[in-house]
VMD Tcl script that builds the backbone (N, CA, C; Angstrom):
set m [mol new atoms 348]
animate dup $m
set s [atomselect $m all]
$s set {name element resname resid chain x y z} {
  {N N UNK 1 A -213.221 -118.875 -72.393}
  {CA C UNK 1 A -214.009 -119.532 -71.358}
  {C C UNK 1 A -215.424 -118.956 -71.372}
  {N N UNK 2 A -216.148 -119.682 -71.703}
  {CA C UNK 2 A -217.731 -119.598 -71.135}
  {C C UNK 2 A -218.356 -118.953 -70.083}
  {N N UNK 3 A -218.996 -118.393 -70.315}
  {CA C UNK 3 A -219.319 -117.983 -68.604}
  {C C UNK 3 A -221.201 -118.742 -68.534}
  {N N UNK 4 A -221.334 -118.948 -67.248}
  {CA C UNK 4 A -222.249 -119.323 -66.937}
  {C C UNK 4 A -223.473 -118.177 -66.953}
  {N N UNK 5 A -224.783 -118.650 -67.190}
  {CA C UNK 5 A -226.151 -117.602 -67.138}
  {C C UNK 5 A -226.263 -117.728 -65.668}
  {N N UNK 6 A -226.658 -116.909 -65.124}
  {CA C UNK 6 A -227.454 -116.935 -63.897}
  {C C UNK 6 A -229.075 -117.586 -64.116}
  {N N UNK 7 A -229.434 -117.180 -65.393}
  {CA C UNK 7 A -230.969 -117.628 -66.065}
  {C C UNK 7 A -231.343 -118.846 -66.748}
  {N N UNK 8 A -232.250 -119.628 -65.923}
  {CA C UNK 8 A -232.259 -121.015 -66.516}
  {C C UNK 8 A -233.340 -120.854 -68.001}
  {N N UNK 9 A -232.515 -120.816 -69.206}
  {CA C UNK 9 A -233.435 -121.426 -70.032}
  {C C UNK 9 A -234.848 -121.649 -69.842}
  {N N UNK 10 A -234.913 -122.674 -69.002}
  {CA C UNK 10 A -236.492 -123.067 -68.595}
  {C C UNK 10 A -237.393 -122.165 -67.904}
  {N N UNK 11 A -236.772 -122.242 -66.832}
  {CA C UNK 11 A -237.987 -120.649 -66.241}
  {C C UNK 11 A -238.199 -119.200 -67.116}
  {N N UNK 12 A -237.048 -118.671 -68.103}
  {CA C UNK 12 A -237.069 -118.047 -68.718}
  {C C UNK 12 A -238.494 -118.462 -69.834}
  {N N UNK 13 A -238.520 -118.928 -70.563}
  {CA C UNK 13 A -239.175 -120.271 -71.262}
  {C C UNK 13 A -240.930 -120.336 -70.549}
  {N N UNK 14 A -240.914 -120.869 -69.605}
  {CA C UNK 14 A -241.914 -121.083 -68.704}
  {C C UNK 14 A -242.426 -118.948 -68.293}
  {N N UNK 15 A -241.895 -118.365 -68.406}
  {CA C UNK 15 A -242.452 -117.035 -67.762}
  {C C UNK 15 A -242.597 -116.362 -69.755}
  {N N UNK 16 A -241.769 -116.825 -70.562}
  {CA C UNK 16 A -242.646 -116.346 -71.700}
  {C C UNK 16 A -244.198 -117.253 -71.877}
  {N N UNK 17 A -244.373 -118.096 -71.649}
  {CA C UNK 17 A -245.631 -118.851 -72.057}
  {C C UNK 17 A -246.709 -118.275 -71.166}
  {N N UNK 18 A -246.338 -118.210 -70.296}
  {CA C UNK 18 A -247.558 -116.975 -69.263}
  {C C UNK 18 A -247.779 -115.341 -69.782}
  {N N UNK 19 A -246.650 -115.238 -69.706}
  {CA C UNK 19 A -246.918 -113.875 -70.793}
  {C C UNK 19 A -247.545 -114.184 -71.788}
  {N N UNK 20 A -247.442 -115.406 -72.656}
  {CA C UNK 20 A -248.190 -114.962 -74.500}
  {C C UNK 20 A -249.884 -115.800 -73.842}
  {N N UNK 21 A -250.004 -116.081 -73.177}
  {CA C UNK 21 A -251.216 -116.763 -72.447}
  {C C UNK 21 A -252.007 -115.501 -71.647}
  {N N UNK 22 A -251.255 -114.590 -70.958}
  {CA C UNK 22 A -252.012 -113.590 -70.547}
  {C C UNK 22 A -252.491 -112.886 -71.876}
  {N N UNK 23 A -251.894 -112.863 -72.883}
  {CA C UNK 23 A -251.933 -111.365 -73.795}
  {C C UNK 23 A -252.612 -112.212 -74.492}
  {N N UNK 24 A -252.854 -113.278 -75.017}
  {CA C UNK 24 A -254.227 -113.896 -75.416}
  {C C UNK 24 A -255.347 -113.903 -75.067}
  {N N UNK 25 A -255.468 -113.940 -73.419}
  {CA C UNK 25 A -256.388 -113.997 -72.973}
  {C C UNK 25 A -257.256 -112.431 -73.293}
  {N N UNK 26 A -256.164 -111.732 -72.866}
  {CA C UNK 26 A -256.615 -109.876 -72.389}
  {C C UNK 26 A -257.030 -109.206 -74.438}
  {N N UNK 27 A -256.575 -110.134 -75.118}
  {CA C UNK 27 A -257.336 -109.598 -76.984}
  {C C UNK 27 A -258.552 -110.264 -76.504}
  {N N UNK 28 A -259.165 -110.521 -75.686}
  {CA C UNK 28 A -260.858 -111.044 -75.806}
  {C C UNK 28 A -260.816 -112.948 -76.853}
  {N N UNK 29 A -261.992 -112.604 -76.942}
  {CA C UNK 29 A -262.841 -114.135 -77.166}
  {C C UNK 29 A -262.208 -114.432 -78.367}
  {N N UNK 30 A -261.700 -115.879 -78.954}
  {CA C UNK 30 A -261.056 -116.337 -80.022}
  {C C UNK 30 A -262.270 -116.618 -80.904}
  {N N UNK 31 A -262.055 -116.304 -82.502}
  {CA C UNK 31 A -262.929 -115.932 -83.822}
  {C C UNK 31 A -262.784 -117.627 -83.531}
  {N N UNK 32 A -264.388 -118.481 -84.199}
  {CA C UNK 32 A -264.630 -119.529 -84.024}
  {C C UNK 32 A -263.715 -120.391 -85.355}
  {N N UNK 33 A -263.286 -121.611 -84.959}
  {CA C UNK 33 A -262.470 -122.225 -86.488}
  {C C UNK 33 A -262.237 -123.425 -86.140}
  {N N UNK 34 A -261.882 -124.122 -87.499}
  {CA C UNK 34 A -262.263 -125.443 -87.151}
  {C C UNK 34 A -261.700 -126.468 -86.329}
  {N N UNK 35 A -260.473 -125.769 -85.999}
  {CA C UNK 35 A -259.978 -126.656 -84.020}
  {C C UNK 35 A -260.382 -125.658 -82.859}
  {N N UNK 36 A -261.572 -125.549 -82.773}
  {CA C UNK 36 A -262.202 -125.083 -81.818}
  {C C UNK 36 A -261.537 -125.311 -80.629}
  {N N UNK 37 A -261.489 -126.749 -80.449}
  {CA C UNK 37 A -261.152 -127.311 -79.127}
  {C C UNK 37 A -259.466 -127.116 -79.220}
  {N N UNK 38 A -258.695 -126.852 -80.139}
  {CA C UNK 38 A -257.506 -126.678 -79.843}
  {C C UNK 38 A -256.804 -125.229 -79.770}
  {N N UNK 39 A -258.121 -124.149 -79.823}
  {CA C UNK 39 A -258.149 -123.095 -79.998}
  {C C UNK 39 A -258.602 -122.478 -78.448}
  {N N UNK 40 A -259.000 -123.051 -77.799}
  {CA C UNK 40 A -259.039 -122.886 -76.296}
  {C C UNK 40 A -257.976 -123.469 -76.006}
  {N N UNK 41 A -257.322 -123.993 -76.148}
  {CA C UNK 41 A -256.283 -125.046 -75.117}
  {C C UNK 41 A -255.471 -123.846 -75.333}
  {N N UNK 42 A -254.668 -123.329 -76.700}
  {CA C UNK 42 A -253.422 -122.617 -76.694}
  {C C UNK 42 A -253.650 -121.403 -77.461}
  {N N UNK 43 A -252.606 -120.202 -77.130}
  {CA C UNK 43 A -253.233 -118.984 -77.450}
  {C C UNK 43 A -252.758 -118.499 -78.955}
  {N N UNK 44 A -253.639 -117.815 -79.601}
  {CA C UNK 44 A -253.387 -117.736 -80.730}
  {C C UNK 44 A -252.046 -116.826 -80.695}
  {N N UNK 45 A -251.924 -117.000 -82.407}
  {CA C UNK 45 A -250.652 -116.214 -82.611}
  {C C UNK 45 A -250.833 -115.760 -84.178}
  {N N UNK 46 A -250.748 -114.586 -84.256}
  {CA C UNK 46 A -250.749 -114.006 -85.774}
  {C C UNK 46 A -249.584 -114.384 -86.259}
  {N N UNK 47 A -249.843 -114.954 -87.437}
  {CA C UNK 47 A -249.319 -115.021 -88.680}
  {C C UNK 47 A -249.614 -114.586 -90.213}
  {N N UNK 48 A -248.401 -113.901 -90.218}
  {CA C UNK 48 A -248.403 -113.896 -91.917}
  {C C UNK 48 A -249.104 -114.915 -92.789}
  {N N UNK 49 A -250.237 -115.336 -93.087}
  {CA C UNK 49 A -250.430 -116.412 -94.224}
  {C C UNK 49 A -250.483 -115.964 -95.600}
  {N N UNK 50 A -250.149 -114.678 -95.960}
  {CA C UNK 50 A -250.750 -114.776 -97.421}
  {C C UNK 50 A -249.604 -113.452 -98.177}
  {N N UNK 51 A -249.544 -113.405 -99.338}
  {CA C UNK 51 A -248.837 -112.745 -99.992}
  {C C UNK 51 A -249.064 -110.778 -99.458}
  {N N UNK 52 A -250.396 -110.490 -99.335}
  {CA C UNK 52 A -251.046 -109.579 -98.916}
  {C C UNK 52 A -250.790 -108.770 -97.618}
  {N N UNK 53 A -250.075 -109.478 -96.896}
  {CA C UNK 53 A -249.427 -108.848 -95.372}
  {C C UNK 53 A -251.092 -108.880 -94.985}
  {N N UNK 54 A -252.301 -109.822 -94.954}
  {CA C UNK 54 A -252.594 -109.426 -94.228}
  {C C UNK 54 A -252.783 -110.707 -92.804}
  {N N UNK 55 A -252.731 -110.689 -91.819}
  {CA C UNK 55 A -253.014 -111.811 -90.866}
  {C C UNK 55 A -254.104 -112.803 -90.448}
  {N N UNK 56 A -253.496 -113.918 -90.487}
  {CA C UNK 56 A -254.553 -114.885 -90.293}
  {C C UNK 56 A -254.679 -115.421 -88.801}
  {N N UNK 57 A -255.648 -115.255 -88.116}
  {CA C UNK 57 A -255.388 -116.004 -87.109}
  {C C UNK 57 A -255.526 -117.434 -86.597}
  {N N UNK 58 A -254.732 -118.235 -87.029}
  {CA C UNK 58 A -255.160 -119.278 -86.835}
  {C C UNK 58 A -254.283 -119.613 -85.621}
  {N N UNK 59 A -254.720 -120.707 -84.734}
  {CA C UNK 59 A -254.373 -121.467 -83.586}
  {C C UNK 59 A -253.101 -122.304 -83.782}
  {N N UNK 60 A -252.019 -121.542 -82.812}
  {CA C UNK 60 A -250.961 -122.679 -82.694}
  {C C UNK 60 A -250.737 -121.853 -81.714}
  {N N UNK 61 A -249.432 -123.564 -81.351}
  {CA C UNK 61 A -248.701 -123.733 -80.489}
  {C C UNK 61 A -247.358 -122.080 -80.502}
  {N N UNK 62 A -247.199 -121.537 -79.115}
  {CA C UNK 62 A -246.335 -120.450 -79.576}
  {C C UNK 62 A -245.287 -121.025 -79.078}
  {N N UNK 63 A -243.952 -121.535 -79.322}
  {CA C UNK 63 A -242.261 -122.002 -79.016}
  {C C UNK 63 A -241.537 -121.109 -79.400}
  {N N UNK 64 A -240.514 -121.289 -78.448}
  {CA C UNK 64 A -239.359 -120.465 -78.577}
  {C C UNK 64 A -238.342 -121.244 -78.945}
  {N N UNK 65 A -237.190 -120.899 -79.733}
  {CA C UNK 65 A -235.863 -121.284 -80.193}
  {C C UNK 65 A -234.937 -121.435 -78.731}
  {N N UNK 66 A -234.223 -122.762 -78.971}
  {CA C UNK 66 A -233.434 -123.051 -77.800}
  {C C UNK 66 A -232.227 -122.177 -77.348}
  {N N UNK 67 A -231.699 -121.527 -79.223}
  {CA C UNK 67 A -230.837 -120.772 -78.814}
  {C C UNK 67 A -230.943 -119.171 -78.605}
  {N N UNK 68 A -232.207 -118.777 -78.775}
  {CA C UNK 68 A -232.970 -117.503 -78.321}
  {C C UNK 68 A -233.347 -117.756 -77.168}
  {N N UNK 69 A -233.384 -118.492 -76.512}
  {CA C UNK 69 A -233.885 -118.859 -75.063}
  {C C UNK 69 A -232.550 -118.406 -74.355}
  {N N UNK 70 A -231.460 -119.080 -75.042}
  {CA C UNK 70 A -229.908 -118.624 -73.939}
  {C C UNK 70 A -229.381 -117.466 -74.232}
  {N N UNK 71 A -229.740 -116.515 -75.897}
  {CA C UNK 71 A -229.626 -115.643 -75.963}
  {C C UNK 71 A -230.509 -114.617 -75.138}
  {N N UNK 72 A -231.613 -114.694 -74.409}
  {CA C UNK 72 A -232.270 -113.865 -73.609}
  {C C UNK 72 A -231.933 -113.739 -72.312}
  {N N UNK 73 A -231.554 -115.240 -72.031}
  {CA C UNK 73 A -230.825 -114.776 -70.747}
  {C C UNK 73 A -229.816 -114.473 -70.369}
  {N N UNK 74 A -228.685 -114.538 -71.443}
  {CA C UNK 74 A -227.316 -113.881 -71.935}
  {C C UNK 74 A -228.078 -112.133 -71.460}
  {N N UNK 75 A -228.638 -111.817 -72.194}
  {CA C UNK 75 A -229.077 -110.635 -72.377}
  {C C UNK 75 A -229.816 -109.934 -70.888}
  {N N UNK 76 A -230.359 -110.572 -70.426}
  {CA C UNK 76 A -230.364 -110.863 -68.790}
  {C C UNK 76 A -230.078 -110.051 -67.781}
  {N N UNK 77 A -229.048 -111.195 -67.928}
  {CA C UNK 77 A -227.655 -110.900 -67.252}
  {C C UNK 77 A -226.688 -109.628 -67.351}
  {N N UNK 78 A -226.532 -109.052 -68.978}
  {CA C UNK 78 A -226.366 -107.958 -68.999}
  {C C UNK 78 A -226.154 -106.744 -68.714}
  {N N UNK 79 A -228.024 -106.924 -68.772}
  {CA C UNK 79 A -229.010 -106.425 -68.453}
  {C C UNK 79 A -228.810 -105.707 -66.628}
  {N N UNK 80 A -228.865 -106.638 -66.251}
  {CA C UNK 80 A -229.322 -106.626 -64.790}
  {C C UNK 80 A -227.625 -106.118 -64.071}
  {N N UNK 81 A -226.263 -106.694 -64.644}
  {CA C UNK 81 A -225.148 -106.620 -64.371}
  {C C UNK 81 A -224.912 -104.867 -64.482}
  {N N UNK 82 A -225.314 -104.194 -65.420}
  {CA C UNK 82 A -225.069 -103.295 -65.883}
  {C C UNK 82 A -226.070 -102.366 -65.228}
  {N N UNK 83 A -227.064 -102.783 -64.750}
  {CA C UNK 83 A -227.620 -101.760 -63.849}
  {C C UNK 83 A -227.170 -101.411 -62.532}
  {N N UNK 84 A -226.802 -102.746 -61.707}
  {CA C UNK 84 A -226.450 -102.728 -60.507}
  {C C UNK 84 A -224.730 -101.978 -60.725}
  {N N UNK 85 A -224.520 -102.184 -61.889}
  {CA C UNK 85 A -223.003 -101.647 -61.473}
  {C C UNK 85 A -223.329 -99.959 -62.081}
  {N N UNK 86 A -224.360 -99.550 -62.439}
  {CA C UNK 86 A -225.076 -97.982 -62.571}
  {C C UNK 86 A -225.190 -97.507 -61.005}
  {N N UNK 87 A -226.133 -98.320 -60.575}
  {CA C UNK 87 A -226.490 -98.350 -59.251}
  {C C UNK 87 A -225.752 -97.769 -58.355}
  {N N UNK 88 A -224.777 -98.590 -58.533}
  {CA C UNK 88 A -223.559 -98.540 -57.811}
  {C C UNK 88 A -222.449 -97.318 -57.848}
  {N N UNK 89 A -222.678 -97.184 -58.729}
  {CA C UNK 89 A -221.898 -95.725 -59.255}
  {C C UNK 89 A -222.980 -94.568 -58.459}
  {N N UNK 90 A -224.480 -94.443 -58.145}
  {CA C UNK 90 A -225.113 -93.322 -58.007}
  {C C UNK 90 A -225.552 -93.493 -56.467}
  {N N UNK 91 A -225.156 -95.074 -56.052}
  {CA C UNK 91 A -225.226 -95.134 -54.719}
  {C C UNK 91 A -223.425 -94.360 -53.766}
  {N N UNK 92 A -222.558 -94.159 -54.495}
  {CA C UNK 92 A -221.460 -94.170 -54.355}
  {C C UNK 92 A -221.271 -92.202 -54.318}
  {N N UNK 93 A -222.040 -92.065 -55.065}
  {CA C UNK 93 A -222.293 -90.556 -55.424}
  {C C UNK 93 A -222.679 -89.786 -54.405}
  {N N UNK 94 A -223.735 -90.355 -54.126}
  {CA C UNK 94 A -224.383 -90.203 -52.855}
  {C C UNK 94 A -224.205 -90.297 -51.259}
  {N N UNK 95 A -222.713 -90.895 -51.546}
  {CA C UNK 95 A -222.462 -91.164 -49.791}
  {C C UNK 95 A -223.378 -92.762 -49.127}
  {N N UNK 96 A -223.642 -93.507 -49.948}
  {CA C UNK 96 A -224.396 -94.602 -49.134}
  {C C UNK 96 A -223.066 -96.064 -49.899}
  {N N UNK 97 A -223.451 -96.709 -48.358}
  {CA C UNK 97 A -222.304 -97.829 -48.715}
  {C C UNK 97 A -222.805 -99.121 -49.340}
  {N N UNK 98 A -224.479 -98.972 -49.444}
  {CA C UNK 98 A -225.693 -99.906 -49.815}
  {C C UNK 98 A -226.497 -99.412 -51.020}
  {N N UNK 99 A -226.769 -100.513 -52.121}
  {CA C UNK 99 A -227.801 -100.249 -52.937}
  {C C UNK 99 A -229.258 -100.400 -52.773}
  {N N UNK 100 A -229.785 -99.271 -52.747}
  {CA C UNK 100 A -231.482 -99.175 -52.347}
  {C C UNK 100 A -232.119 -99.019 -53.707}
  {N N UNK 101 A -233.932 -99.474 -53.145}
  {CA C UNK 101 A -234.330 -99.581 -54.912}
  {C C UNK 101 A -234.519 -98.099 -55.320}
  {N N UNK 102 A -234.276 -96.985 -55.005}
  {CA C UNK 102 A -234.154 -95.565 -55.076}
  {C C UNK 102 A -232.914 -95.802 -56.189}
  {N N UNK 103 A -232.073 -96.245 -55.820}
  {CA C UNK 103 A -230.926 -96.273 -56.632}
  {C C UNK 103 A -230.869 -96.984 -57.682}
  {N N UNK 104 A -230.929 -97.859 -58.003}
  {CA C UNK 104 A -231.924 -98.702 -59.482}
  {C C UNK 104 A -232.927 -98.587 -60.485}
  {N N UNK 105 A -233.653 -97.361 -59.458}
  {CA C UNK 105 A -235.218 -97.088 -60.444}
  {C C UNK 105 A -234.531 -95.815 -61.978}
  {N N UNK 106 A -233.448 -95.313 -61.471}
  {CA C UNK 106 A -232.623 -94.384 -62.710}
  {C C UNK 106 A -232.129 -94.819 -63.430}
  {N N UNK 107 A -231.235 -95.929 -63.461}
  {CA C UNK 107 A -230.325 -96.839 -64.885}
  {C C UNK 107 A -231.504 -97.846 -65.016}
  {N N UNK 108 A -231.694 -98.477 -64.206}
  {CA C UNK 108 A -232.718 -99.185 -64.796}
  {C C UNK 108 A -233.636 -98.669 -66.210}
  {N N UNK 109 A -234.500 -97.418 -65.606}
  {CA C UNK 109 A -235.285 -96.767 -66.733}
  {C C UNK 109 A -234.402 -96.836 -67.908}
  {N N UNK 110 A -233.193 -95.897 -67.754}
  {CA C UNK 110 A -232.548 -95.283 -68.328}
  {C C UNK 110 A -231.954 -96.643 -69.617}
  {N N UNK 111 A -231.366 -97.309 -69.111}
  {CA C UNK 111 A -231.337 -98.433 -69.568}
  {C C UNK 111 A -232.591 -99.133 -70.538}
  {N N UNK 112 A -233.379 -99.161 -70.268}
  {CA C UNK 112 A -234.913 -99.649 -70.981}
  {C C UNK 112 A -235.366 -98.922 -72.380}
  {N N UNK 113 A -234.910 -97.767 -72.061}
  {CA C UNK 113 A -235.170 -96.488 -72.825}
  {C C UNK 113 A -233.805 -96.152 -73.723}
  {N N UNK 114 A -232.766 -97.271 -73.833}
  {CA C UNK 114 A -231.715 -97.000 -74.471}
  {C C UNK 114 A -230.933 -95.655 -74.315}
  {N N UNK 115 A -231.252 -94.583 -73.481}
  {CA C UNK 115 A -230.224 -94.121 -73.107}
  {C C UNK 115 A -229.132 -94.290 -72.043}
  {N N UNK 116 A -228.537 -93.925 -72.569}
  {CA C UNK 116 A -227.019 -93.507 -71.193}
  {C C UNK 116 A -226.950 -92.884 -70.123}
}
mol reanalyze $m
mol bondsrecalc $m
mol representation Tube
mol addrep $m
């Protein structure tokens, strides 16, 4: 049986495109080329073009894979499942019958940072 995401695809989706739109913006002014005008609309993205490893920047569209989209929020979920039930263990430790963000800010990290 399947289990359901808590994470819609789409907003997932929609909050990467703001992210690669901020981090375009914050590398400064785009090198001038010949879709100028399509080079403001969307944020660049390095690519590999040449045998040389070295990068070209040319203007495109940045998309994500439909099934990397459900794999992220698979991952999520995890994610977030596995903290609160950390949480929960150090809220429990502690004598409290409630999770506070005191209690999250430790697996959380800890978690991020691939340790245990």
């Amino acid at each position: 049986m399947e289990s359901k995401s808590h994470f819609e695809p789409d907003v997932v989706y929609e909050t990467f495109k703001q992210v690669w739109a901020r981090s375009s913006e914050e590398r400064g002014p785009k090198e001038e080329t010949d879709d100028a005008a399509m080079a403001e609309a969307e944020p660049v993205v390095e690519i590999i073009a040449n045998a040389t490893g070295e990068p070209s920047k040319k203007p495109r569209s940045t998309t994500a894979n439909a099934n990397a989209l459900k794999l992220t929020c698979e991952i999520l979920k995890l994610f977030l499942t596995e903290t609160v039930q950390r949480a929960a263990m150090v809220a429990e430790a502690e004598g409290s019958t409630q999770i506070g963000g005191s209690h999250l800010e430790s697996p959380a990290s800890r978690l991020l940072k691939g340790a245990k």
